[in-house]
N, CA and C of each residue as an Amber inpcrd file, in Angstrom:
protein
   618
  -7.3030000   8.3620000 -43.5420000  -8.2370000   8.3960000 -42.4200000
  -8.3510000   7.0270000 -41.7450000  -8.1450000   5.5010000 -42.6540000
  -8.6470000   4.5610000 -41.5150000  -7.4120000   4.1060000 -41.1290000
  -6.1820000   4.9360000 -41.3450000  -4.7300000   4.6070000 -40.5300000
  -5.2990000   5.4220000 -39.4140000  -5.7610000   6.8360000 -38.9240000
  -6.1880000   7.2000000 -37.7890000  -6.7820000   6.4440000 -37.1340000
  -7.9520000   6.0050000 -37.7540000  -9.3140000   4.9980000 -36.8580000
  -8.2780000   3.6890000 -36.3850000  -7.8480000   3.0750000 -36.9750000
  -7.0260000   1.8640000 -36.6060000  -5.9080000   2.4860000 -35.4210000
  -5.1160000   3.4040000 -35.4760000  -4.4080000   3.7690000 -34.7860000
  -4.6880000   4.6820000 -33.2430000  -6.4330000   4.3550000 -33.2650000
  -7.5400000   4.4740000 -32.2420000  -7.1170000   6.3120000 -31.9430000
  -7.1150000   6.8990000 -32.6190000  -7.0160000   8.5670000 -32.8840000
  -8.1430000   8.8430000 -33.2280000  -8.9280000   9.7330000 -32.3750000
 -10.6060000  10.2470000 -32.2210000 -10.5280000  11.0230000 -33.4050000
 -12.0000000  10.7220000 -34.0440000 -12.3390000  11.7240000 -35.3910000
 -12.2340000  13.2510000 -35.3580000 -12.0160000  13.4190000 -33.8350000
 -12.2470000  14.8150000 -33.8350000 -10.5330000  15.3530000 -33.8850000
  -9.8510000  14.3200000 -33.4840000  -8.2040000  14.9460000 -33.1690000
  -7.9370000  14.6770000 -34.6870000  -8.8270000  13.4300000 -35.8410000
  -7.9130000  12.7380000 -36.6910000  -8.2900000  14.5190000 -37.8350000
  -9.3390000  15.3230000 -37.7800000 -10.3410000  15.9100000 -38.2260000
  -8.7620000  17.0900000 -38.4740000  -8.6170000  17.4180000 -36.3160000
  -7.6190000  18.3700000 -36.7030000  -6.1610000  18.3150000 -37.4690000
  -5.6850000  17.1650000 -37.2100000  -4.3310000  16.6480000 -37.8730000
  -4.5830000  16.8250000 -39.9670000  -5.9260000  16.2070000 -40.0010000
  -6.1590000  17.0640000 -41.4940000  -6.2680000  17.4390000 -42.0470000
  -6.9170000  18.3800000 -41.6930000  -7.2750000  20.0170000 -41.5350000
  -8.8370000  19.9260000 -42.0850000  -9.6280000  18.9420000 -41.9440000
 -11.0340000  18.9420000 -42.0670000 -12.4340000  19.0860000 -41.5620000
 -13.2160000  19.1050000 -42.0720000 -14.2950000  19.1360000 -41.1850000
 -14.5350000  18.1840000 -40.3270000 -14.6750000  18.4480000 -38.8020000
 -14.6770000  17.3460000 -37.5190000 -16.0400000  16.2650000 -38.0520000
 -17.3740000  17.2350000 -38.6790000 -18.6120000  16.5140000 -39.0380000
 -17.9870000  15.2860000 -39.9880000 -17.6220000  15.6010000 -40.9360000
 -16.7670000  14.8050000 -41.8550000 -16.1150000  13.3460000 -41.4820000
 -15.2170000  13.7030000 -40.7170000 -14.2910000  12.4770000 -39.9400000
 -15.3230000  11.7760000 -39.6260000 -16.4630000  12.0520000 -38.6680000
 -16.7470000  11.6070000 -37.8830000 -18.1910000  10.8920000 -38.7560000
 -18.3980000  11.2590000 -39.9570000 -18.8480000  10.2810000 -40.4360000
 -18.2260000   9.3630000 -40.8570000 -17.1050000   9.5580000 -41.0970000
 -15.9790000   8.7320000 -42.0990000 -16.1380000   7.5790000 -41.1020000
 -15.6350000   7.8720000 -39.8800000 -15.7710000   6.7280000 -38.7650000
 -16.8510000   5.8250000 -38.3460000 -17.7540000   6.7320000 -38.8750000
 -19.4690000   6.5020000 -38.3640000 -19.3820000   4.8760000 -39.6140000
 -19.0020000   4.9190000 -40.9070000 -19.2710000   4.1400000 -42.1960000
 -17.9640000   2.8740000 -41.5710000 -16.9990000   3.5900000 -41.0960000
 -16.1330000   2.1390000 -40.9300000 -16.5850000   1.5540000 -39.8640000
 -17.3600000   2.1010000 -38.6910000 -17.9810000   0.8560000 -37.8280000
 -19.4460000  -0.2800000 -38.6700000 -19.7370000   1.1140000 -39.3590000
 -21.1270000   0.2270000 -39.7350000 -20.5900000  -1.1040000 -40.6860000
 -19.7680000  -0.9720000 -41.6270000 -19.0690000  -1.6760000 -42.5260000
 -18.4480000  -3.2260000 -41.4560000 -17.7250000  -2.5730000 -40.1510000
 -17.1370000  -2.9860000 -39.3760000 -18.4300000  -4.3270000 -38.8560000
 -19.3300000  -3.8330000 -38.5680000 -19.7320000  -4.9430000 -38.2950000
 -21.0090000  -5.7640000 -38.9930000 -20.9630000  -5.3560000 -40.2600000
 -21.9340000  -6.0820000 -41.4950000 -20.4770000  -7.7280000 -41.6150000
 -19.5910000  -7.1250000 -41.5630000 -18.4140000  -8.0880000 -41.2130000
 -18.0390000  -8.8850000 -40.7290000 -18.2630000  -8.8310000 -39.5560000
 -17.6890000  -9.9170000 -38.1650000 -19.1940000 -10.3670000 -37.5690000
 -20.5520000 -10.6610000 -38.2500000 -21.4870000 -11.0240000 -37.4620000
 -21.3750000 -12.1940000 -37.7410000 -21.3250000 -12.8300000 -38.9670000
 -21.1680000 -14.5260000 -39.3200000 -20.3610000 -15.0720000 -38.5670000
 -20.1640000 -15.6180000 -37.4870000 -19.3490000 -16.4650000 -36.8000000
 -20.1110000 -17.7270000 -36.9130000 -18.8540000 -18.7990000 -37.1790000
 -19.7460000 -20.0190000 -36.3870000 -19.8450000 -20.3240000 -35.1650000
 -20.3900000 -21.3760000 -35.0070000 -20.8390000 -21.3350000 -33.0280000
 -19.3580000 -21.9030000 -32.8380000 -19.4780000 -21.7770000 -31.0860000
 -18.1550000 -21.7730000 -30.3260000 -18.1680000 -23.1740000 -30.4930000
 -16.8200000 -23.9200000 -30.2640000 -17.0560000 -25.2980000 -29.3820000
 -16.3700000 -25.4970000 -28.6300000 -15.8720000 -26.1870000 -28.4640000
 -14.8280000 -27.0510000 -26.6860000 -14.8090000 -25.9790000 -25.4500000
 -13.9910000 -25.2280000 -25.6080000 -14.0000000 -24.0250000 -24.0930000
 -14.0400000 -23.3270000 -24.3880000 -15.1880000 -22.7000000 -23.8380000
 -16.2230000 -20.9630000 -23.9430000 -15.8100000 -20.5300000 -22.3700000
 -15.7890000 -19.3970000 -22.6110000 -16.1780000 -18.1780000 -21.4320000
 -17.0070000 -17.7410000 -21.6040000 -18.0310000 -17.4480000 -20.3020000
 -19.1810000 -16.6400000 -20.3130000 -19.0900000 -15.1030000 -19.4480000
 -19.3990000 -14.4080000 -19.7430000 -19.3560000 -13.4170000 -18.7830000
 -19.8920000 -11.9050000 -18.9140000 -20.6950000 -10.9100000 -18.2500000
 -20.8770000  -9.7950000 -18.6890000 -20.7160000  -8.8880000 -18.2740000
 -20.6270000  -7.1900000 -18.7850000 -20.0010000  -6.0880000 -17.9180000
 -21.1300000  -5.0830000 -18.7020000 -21.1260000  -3.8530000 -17.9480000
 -21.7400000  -2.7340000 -17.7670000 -20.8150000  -1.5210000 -18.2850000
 -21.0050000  -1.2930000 -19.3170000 -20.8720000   0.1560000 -19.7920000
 -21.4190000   1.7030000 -19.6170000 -20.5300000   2.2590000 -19.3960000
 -21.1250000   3.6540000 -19.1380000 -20.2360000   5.0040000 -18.4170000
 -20.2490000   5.9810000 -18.5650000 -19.7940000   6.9340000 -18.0750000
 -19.8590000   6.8830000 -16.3050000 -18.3930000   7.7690000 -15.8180000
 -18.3030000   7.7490000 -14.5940000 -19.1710000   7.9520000 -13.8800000
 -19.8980000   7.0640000 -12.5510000 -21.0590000   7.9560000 -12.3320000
 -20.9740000   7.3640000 -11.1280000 -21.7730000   8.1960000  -9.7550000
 -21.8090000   8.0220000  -8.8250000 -22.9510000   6.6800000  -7.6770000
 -22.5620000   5.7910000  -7.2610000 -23.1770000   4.8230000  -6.6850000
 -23.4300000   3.8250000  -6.9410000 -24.2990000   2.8670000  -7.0060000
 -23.8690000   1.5550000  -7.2660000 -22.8650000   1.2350000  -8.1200000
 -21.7490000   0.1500000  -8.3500000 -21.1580000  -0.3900000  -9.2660000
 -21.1060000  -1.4890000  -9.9930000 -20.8530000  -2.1780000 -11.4490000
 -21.0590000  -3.3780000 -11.6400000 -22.4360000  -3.8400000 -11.6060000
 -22.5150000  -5.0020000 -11.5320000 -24.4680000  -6.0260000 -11.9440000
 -25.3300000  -4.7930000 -11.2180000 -26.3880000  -4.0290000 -11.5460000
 -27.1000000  -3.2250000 -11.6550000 -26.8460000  -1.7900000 -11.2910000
 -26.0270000  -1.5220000 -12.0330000 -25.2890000  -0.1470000 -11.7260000
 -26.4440000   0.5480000 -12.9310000 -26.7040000   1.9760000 -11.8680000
 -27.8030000   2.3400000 -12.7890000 -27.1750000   3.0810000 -14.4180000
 -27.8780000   3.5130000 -14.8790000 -27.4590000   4.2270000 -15.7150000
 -26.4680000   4.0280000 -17.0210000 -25.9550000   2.4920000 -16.6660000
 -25.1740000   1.7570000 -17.2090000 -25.5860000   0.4620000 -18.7630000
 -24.7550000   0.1660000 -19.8540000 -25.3970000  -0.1350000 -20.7030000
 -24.7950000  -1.7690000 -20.3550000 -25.6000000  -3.0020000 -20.1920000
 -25.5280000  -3.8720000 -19.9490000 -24.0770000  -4.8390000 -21.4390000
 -23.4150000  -5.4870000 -21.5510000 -23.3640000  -5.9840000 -22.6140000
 -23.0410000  -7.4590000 -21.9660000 -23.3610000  -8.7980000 -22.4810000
 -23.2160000 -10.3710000 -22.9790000 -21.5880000 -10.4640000 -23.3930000
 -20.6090000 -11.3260000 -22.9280000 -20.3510000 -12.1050000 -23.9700000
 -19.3920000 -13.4260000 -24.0470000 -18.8950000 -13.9440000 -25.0440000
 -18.9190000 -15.6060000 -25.0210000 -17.5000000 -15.6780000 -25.5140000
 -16.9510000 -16.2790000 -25.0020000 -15.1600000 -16.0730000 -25.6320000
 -14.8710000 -17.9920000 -25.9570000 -14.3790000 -18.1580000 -27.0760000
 -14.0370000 -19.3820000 -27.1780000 -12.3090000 -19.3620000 -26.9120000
 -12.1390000 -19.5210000 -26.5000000 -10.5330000 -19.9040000 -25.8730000
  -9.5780000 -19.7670000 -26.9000000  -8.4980000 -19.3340000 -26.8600000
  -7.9250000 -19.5360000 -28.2680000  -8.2150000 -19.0140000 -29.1190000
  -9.1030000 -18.5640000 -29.0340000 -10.0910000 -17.5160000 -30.1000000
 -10.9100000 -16.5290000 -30.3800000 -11.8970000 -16.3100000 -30.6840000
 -12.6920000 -14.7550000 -31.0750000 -13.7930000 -14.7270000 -29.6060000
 -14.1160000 -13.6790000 -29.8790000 -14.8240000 -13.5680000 -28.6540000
 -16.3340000 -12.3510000 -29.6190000 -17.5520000 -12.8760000 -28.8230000
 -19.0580000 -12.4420000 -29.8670000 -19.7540000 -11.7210000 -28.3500000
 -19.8480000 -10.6290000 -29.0600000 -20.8780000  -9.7440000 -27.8730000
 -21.6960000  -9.2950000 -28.0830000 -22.9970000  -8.8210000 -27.1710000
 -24.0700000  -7.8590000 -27.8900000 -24.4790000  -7.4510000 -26.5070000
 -25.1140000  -6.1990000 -27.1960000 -25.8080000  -5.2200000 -25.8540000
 -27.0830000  -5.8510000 -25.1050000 -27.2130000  -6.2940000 -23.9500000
 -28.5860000  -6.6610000 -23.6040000 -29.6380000  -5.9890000 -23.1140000
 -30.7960000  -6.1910000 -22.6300000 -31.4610000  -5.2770000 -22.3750000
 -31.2990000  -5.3570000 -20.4980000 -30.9010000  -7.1290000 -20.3600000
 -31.2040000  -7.2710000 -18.3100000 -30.0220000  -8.2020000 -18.6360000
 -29.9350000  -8.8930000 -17.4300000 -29.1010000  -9.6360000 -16.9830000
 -29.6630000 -10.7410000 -16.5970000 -30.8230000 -10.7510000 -16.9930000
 -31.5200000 -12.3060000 -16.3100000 -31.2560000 -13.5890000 -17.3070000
 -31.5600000 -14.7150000 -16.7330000 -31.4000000 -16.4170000 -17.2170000
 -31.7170000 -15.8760000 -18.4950000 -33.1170000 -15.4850000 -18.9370000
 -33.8270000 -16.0020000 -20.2260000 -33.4790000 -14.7080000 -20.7330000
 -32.7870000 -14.1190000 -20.5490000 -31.8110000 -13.1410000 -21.8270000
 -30.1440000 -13.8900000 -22.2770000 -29.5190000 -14.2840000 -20.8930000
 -28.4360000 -15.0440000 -21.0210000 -28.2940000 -16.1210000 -21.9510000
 -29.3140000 -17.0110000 -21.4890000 -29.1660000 -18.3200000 -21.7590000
 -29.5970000 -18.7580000 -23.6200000 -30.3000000 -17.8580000 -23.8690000
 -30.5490000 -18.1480000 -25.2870000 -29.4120000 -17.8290000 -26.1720000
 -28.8930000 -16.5280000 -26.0000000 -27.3220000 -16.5520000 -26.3760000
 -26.3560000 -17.5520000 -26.5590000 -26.1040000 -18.1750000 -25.2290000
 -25.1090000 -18.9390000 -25.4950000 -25.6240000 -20.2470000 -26.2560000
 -26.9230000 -20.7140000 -26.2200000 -27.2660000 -21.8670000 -26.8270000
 -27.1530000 -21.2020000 -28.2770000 -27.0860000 -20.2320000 -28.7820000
 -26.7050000 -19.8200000 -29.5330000 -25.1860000 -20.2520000 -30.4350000
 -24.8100000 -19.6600000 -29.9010000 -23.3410000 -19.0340000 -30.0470000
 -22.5350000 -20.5130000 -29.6330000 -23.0590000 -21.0700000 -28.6310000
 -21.9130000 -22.5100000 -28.1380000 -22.9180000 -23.7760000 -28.5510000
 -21.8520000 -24.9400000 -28.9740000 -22.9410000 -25.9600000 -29.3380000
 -23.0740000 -27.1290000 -28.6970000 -23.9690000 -27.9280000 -28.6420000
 -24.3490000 -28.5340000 -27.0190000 -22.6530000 -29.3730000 -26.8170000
 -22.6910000 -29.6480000 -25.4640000 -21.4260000 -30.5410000 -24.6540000
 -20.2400000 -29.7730000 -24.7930000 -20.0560000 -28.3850000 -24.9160000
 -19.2100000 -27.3270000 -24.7200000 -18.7330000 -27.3910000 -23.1730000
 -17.3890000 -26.7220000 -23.1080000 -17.5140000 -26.8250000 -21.4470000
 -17.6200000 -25.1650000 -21.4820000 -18.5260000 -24.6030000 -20.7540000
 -18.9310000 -23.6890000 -20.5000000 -18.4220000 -22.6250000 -19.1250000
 -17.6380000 -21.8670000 -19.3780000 -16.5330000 -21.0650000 -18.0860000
 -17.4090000 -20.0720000 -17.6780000 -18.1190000 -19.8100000 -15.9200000
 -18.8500000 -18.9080000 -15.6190000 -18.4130000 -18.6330000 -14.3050000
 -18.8170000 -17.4680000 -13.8550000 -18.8090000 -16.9700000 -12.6530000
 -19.8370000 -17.2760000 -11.8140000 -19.8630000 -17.0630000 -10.3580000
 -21.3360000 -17.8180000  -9.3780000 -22.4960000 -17.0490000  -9.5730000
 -22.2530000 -15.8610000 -11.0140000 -23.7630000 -15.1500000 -11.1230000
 -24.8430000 -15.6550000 -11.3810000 -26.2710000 -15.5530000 -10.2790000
 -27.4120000 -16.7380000 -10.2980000 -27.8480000 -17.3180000 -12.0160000
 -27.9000000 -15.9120000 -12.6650000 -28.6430000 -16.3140000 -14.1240000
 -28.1740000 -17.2900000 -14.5060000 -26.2860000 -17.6960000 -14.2510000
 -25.6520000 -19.3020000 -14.4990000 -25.9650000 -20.7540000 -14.1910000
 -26.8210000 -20.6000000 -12.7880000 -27.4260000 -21.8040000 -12.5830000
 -27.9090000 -22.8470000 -13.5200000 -28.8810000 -22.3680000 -14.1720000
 -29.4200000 -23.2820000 -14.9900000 -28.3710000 -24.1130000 -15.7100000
 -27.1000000 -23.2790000 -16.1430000 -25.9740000 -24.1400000 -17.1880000
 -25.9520000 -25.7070000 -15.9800000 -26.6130000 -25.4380000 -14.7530000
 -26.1500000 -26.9120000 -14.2800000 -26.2820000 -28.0150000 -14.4770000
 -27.9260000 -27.8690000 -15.2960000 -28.5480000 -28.8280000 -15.9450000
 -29.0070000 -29.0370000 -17.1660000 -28.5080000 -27.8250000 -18.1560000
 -28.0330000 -27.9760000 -19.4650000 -27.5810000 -28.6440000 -20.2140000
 -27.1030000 -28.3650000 -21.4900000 -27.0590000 -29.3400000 -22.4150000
 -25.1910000 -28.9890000 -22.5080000 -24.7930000 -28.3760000 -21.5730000
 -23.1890000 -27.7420000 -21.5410000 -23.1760000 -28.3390000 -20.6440000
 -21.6310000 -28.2910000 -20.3150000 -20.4560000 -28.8360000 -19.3360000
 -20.0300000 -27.6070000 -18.5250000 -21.2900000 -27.1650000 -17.4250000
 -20.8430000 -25.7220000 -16.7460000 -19.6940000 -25.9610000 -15.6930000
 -18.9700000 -24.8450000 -16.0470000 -17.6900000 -24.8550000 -14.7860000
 -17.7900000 -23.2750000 -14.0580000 -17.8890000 -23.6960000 -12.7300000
 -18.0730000 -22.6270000 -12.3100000 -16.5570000 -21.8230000 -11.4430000
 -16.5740000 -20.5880000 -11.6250000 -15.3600000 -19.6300000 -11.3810000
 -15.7610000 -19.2440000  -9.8540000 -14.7050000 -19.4540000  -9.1070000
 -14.7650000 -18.9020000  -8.0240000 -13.2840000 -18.0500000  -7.8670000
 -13.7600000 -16.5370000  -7.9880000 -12.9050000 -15.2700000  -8.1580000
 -12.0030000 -15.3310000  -7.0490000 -12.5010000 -15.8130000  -5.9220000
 -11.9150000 -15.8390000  -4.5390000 -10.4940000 -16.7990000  -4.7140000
 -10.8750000 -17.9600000  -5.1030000  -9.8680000 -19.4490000  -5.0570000
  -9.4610000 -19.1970000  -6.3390000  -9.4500000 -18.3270000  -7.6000000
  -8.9120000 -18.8180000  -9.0160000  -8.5660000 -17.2210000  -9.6190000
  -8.3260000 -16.5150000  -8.7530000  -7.3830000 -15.3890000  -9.0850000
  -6.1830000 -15.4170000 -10.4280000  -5.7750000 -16.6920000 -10.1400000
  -4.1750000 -16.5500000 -11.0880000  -5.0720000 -17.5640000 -11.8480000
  -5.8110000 -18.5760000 -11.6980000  -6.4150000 -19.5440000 -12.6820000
  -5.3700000 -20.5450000 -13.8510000  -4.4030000 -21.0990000 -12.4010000
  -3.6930000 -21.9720000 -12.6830000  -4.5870000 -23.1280000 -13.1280000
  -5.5440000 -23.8700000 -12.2950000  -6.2490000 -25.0850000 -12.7980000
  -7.0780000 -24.8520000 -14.4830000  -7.1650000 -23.6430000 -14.8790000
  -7.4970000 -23.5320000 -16.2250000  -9.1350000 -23.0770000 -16.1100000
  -9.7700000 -23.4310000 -14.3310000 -10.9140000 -22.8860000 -14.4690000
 -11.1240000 -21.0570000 -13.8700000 -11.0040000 -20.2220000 -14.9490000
 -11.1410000 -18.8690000 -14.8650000 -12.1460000 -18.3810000 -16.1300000
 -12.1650000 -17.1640000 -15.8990000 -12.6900000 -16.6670000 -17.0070000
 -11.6110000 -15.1420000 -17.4400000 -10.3180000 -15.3370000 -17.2920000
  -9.3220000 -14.4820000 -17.5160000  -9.2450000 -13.8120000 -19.2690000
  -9.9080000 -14.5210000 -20.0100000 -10.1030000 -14.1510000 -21.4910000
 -11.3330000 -13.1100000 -21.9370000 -12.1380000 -13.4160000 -21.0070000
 -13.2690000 -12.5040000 -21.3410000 -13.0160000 -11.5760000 -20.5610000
 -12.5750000 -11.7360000 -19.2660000 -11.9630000 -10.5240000 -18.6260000
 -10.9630000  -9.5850000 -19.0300000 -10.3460000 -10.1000000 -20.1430000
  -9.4640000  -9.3660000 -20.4890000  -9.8480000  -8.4450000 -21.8410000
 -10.6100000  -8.9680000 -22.1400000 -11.7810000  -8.2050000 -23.1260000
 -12.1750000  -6.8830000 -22.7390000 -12.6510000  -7.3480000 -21.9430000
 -13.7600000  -6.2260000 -21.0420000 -12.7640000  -5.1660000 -20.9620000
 -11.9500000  -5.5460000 -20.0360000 -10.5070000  -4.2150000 -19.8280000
 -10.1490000  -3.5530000 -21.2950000  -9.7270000  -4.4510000 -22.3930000
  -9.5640000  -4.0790000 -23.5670000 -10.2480000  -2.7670000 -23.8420000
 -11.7960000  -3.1380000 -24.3230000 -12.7610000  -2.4480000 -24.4790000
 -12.9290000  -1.4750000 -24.0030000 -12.9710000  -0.7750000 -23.1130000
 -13.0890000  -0.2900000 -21.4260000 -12.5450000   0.9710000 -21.8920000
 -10.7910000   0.5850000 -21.7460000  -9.9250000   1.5510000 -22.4030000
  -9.9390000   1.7530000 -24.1420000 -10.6690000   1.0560000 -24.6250000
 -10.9820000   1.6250000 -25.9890000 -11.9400000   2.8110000 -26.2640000
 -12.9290000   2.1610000 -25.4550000 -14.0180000   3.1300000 -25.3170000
 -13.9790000   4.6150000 -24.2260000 -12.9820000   4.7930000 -23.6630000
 -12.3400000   5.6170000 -22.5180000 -12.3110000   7.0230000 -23.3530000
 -11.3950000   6.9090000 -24.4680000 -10.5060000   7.9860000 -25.3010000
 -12.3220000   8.8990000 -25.7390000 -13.1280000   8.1910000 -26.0860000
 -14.1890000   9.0140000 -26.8400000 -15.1970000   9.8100000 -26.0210000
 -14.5680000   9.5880000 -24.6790000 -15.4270000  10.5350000 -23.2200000
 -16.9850000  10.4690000 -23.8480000 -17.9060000   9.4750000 -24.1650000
 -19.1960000   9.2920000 -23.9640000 -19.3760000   8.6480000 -25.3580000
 -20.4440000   7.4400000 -25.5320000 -21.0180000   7.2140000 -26.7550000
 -22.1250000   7.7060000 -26.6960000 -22.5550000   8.0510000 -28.5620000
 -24.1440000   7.6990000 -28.2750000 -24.7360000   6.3640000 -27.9530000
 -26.0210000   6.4770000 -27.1990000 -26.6230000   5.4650000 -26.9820000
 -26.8460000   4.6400000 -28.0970000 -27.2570000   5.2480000 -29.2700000
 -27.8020000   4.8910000 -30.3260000 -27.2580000   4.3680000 -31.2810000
 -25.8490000   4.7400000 -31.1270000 -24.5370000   3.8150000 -31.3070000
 -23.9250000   2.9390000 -30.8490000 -24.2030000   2.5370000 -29.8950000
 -23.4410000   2.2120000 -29.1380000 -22.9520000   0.7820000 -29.4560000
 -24.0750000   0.0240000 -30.0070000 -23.5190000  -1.5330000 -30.3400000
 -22.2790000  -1.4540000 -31.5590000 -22.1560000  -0.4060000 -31.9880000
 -21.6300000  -0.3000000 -33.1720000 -20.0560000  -0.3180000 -32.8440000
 -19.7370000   0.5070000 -31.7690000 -18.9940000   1.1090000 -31.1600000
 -17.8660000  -0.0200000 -30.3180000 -19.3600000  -1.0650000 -29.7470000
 -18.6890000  -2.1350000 -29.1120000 -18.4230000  -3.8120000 -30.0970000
 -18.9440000  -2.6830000 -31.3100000 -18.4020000  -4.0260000 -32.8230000
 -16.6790000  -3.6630000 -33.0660000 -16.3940000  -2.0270000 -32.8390000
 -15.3330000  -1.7890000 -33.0350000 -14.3610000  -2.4840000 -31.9530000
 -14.8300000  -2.5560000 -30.7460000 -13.7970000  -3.3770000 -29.3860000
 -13.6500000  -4.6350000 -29.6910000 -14.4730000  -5.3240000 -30.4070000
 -14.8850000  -6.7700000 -31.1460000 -13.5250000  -7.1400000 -32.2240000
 -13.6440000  -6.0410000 -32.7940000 -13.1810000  -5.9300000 -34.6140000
 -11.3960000  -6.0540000 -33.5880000 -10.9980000  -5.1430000 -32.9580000
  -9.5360000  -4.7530000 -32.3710000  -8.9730000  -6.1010000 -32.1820000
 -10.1500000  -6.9480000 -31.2960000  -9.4210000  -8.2310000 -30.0980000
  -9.6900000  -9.6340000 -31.2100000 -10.0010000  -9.4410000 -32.3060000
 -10.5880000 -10.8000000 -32.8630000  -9.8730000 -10.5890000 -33.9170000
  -9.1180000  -9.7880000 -34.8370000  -8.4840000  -9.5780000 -35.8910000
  -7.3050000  -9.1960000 -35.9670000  -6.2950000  -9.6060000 -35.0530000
  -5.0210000  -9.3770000 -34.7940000  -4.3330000  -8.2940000 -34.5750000
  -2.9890000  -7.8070000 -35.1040000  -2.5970000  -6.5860000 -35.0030000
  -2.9040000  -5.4960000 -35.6610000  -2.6530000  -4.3150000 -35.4680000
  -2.4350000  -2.9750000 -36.0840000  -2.6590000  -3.2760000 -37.4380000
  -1.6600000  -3.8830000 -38.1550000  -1.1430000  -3.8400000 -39.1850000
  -2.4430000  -5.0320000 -40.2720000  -2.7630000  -5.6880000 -39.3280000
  -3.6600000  -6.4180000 -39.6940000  -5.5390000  -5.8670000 -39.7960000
  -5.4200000  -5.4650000 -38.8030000  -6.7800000  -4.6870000 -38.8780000
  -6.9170000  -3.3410000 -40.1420000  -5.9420000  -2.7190000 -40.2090000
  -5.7590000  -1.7860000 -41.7040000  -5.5140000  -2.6420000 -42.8360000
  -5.2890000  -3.6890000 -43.2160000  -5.0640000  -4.5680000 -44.2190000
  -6.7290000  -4.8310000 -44.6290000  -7.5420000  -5.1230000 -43.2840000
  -8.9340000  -5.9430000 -43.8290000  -9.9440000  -4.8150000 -43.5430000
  -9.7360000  -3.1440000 -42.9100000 -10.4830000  -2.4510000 -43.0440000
 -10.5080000  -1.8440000 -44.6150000  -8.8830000  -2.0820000 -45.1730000
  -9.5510000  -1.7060000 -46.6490000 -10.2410000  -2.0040000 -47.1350000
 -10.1220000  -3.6570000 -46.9750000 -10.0910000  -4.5950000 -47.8860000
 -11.9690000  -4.1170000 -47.8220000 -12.2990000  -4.4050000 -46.6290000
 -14.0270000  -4.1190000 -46.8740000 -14.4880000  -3.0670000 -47.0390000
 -13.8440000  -1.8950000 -46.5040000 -13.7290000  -0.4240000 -47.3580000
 -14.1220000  -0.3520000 -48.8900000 -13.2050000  -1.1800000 -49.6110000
 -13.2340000  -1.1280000 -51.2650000 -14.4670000  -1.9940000 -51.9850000
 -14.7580000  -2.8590000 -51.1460000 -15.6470000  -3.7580000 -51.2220000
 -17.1320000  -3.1910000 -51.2580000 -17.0830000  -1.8090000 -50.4150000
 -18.7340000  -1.7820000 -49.7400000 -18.3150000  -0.4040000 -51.1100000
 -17.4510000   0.3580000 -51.6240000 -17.4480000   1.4970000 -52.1580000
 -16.8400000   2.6480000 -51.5660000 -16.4530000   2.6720000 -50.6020000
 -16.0310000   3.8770000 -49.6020000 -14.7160000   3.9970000 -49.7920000
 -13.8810000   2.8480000 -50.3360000 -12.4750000   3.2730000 -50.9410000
 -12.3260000   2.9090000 -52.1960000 -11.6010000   3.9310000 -52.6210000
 -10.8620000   2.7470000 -53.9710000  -9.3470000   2.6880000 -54.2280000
């Protein structure tokens, strides 16, 4: 079963290929996200070059798009260059939801990669080195100031989360631990190596 989940095959298709109960799988899956992200929350903070940036989750839906698209589940997140990238669901998009995060997550005199979204302002007079993205002039983001890593996340995710035509709400951070777990832990072959490994660890395999 977690060669299916790794091989991003829905509990309900992995359910029919085994001839089991769909309820079944789909707990099976339900225990490797939760496992999934008792796992990957210890990070240490970022340092030298962070990306900042956030996107809106949610089913196809009609009218606004992007920064306050209704109906949509907000998520944060912080990409260190070269490296892992830490997200979480927010509740808004404003400064004093943003900004505590990254003082979080990045540690002071970071250079900090953002887009001209207002809540960024403040990084101007922060305890970071804000660089600001202009989408217009840094398309290909030859000079190195883009935010092409977290963007590429987002897309990642996007189409991860595509195949399962709706989350629960109530799941949902769990869900976007699994888009986390894919882009921060290498290949295929690698992500089934360390889902055992914590599989056997928590009891769920042996």
């Amino acid at each position: 079963m977690v060669e299916y989940f790794v091989g991003e095959v829905t509990a309900r298709t992995a359910a029919d290929l085994l001839s089991i109960d769909k309820d079944t799988a789909a707990l099976f899956y339900h225990k490797i996200r939760v496992v999934i992200g008792q796992n990957i929350r210890q990070q240490t903070p970022f340092t030298g070059e962070v990306e900042v940036d956030e996107s809106c989750f949610g089913g196809i839906r009609k009218g606004k798009r992007g920064r306050g698209a209704g109906g949509k589940v907000p998520v944060f997140g912080i990409l260190k260059r070269a490296g892992k990238v830490y997200t979480v669901p927010i509740p808004n998009l404003k400064t004093d939801t943003l900004i505590p995060i990254i003082r979080e997550k990045a540690v002071p005199d970071s250079i900090v990669y953002a887009d001209g979204f207002r809540s960024y302002d403040v990084l101007d007079v922060s305890e970071f080195k804000h660089q600001r993205v202009d989408h217009d002039k840094e398309l290909v983001g030859h000079s190195g100031n883009h935010i092409n890593g977290i963007e590429n996340f987002w897309n990642q995710a996007k189409r991860v989360l595509r195949k399962y035509n709706g989350v629960p709400k109530q799941n949902f951070h769990l869900f976007v631990r699994e888009c986390e777990f894919r882009f921060n832990y290498g290949s295929p072959k690698q992500h089934l190596q360390i889902l055992k490994g914590w599989l056997k660890q928590e009891g769920i395999l042996y």
